[in-house]
C-alpha positions in Angstrom: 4.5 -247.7 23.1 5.9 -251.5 22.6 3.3 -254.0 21.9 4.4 -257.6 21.9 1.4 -260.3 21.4 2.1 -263.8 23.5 -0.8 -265.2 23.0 -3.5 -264.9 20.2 -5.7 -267.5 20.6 -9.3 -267.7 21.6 -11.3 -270.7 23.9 -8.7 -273.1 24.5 -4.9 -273.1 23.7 -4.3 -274.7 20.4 -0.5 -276.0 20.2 0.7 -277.7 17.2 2.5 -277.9 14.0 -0.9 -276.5 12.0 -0.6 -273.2 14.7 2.8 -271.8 14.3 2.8 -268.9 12.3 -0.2 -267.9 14.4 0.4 -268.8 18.0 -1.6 -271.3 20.0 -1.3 -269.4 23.5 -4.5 -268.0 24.8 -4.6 -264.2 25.8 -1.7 -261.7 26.7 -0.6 -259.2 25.6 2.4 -257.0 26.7 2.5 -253.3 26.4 5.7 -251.4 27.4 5.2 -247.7 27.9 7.8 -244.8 27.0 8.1 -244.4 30.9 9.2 -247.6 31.0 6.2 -249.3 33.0 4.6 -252.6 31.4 1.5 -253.4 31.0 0.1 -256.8 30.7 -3.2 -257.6 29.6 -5.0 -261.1 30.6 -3.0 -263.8 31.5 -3.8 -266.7 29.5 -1.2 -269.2 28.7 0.8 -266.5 27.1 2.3 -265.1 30.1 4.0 -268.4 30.8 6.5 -267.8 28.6 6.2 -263.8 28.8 7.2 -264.3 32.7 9.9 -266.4 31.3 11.4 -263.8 29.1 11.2 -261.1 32.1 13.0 -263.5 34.3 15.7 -263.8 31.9 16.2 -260.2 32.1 17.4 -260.1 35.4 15.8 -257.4 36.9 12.9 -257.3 39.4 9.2 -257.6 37.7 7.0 -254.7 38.6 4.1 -254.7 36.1 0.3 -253.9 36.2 -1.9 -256.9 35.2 -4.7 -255.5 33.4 -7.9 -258.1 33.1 -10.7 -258.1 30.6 -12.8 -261.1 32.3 -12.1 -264.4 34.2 -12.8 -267.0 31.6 -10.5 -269.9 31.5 -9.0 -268.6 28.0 -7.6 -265.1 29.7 -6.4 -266.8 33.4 -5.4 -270.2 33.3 -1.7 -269.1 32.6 -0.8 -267.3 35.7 -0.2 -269.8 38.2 2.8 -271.1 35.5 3.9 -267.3 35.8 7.2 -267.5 36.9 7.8 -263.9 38.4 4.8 -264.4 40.8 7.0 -266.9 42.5 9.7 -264.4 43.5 9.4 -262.0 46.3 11.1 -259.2 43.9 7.8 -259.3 42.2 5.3 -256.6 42.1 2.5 -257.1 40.3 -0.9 -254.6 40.7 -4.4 -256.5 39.5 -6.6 -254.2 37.4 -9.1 -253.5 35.0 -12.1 -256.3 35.3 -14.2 -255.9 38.5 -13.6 -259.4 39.2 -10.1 -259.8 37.8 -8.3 -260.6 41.2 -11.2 -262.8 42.0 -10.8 -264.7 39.0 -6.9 -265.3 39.7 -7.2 -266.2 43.2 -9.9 -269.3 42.0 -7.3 -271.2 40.1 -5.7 -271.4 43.7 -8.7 -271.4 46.1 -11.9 -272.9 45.1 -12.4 -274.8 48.0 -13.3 -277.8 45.8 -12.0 -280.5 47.1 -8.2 -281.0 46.2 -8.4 -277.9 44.0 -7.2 -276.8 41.0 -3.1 -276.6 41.6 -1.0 -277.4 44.2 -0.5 -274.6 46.2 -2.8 -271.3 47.4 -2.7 -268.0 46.0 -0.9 -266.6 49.5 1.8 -268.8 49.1 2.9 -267.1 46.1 6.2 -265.1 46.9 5.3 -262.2 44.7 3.6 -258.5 46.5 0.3 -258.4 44.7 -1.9 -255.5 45.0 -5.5 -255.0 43.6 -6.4 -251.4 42.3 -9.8 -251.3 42.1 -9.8 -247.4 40.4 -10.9 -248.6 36.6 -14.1 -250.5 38.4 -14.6 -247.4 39.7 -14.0 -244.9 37.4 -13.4 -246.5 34.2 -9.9 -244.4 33.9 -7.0 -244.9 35.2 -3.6 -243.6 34.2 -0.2 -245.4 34.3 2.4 -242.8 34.1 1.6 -240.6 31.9 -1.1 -243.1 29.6 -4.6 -242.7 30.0 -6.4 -246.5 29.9 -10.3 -246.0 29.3 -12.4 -249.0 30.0 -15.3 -249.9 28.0 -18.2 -252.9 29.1 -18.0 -255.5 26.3 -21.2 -257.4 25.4 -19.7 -261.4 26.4 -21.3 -263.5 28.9 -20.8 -262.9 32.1 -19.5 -259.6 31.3 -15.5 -258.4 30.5 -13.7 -255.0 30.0 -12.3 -253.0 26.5 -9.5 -251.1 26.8 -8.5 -248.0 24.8 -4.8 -246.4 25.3 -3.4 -243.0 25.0 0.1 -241.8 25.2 1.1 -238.9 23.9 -0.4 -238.7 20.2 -0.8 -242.4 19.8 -4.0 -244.2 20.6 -4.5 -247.8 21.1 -7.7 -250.1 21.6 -7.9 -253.4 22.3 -11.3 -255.3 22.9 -11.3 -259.3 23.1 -14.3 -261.4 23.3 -16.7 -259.2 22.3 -20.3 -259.7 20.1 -20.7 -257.2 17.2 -24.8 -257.0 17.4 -27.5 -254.2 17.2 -29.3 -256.6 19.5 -26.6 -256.1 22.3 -27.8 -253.9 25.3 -27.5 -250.0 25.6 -23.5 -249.2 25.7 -22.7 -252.0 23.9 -23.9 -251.7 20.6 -21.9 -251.1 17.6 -22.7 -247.1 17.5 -21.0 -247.2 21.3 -17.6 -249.6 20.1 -17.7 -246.7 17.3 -17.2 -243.9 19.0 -14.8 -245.5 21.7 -12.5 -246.9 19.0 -12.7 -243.2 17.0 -9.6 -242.4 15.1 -7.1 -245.1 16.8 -4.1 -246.0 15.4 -4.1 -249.3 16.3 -7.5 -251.8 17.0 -7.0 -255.3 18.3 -10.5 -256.8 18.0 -12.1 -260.2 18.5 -12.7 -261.9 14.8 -12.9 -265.6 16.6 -15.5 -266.3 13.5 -16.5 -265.7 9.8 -19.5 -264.2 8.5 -20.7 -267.4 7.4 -20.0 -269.0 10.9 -21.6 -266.1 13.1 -24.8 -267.6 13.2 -24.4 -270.5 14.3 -22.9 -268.4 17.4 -24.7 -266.1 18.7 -24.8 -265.3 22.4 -21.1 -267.2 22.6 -19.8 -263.5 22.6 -17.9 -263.3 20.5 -17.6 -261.4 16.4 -16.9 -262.4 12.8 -13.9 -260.9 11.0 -16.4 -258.6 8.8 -17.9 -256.9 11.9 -14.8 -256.1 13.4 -13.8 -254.8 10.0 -16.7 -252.8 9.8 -16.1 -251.6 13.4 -12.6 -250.4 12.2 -13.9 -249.0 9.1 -16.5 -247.1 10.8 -14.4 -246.1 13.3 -11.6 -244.6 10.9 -8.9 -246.7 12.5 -5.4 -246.8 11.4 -4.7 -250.7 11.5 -7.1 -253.5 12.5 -5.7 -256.5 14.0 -7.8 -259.8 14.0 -7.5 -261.4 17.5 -8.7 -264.0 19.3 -8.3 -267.2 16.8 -10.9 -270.1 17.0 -8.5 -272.9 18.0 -9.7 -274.9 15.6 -8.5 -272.5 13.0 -5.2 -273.2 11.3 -2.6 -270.9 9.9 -3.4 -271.5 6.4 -7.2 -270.7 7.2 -6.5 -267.3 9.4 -4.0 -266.0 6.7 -7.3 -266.7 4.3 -9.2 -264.5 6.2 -6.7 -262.1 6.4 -6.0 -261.5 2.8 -9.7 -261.8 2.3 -10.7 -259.2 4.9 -8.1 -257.0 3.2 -9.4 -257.2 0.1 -12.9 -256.3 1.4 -11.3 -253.1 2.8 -9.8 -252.2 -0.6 -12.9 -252.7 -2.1 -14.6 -249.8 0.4 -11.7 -247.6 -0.5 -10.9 -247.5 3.2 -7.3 -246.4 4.6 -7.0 -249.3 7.0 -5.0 -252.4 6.7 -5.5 -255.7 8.5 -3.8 -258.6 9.3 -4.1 -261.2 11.7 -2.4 -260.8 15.2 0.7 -263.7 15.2 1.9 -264.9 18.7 5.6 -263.4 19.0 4.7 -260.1 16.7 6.2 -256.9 17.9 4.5 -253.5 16.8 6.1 -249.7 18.0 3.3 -247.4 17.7 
């Protein structure tokens, strides 16, 4: 399993020369499969230049699109997806009960002139909604299991938990860390779904001494997700989801600092912050 993050950021893309190391694209993230199937999860601005790079490949795109929610953040990219332009295209919706709903507003909201220039059935591309992980809340892709886990956000979004082979791999975006969350979405529950993974990409959008100030947005500080991956007896935590008004300077802060913490608990994990371009092989 390839991952390769295209876009890191949280809210609102964040472009600029305080941004680099970091990335400034909002959600996506791409995860190639032993079989050779890709997955690609959200499509914030990220999969602009993702569809890009898979154009430049020169073979036909066939991917599954797996969505977490609809906010702007994690769907404003994909009508500057390049692939969904070309009939060679396949790409199947999943994941988020409202996922394909989501993508079809950028291009019909019946309000007024809309929001881009052309409709969703204009676009050349064969797209297909499997609705089995709204279902079922499994689904398998070959031969990797994808477990879906409700995520306490507003208006409500999808957590994701991979498992090829040996290797496990969770990734939950835009999600609050509280006891105060309702039942299945409390700490205990992220806990046992994130049990022994090798990899956890969780939302750190905030600090501890920021959280406050922001509850109900739906989102966690960096020590609650560290905690989560502590408790959890992950492998490797990676911070995602950057405030956009967070520089590089500032996230690397929290990285070193959120280490440290974890060194301090004698736990096995490392962390770092996830960086827009990263590759990882798990």
């Amino acid at each position: 399993m390839k991952l390769t993050f295209w876009g890191t950021r949280g809210s609102i893309a964040a472009p600029g020369r305080e941004t680099i190391v970091y990335g400034g694209n909002t959600c996506c993230l791409e995860i190639d499969l032993e079989s050779g199937s890709k997955i690609i999860v959200d499509a914030g601005t990220g999969i602009r230049p993702l569809g890009d790079h898979l154009i430049d490949q020169g073979d036909p795109v066939n991917v599954h699109l797996l969505m977490t929610h609809v906010h702007w953040d994690h769907i404003q990219g994909f009508p500057f997806f390049d692939p969904a332009f070309k009939p060679t295209t396949n790409i199947t919706v999943c994941g988020f009960p409202a996922g394909m709903k989501g993508l079809r507003a950028i291009f019909d909201n019946n309000l007024g002139d809309g929001f881009f220039p052309i409709q969703f059935d204009e676009l050349s591309a064969e797209i297909t909604h499997l609705k089995t992980l709204e279902k079922e809340r499994s689904l398998f892709i070959d031969n990797c299991r994808i477990e879906a886990i409700p995520l306490n956000h507003p208006q409500g979004a999808f957590g994701y938990r991979f498992e090829e082979g040996h290797r496990h791999l969770v990734f939950i975006t835009d999600n609050e860390l509280t006891e105060t969350a309702r039942a299945g979405c409390r700490p205990e529950d992220y806990v046992r779904f994130c049990k022994d993974a090798d990899i956890l990409i969780h939302d750190a959008q905030f600090t501890e001494d920021e959280i406050d100030r922001h509850r109900g947005w739906g989102h966690s500080d960096c020590a609650s997700a560290l905690n989560l991956g502590i408790a959890a007896g992950v492998r490797r935590l990676i911070l995602f989801h950057h405030n956009p008004s967070r520089t590089d300077t500032e996230i690397e802060d929290i990285e070193a600092r959120c280490s440290e913490w974890a060194r301090k608990a004698k736990a096995s994990l490392t962390v770092e912050a996830a960086r827009e371009g990263s590759e990882l092989i798990l």
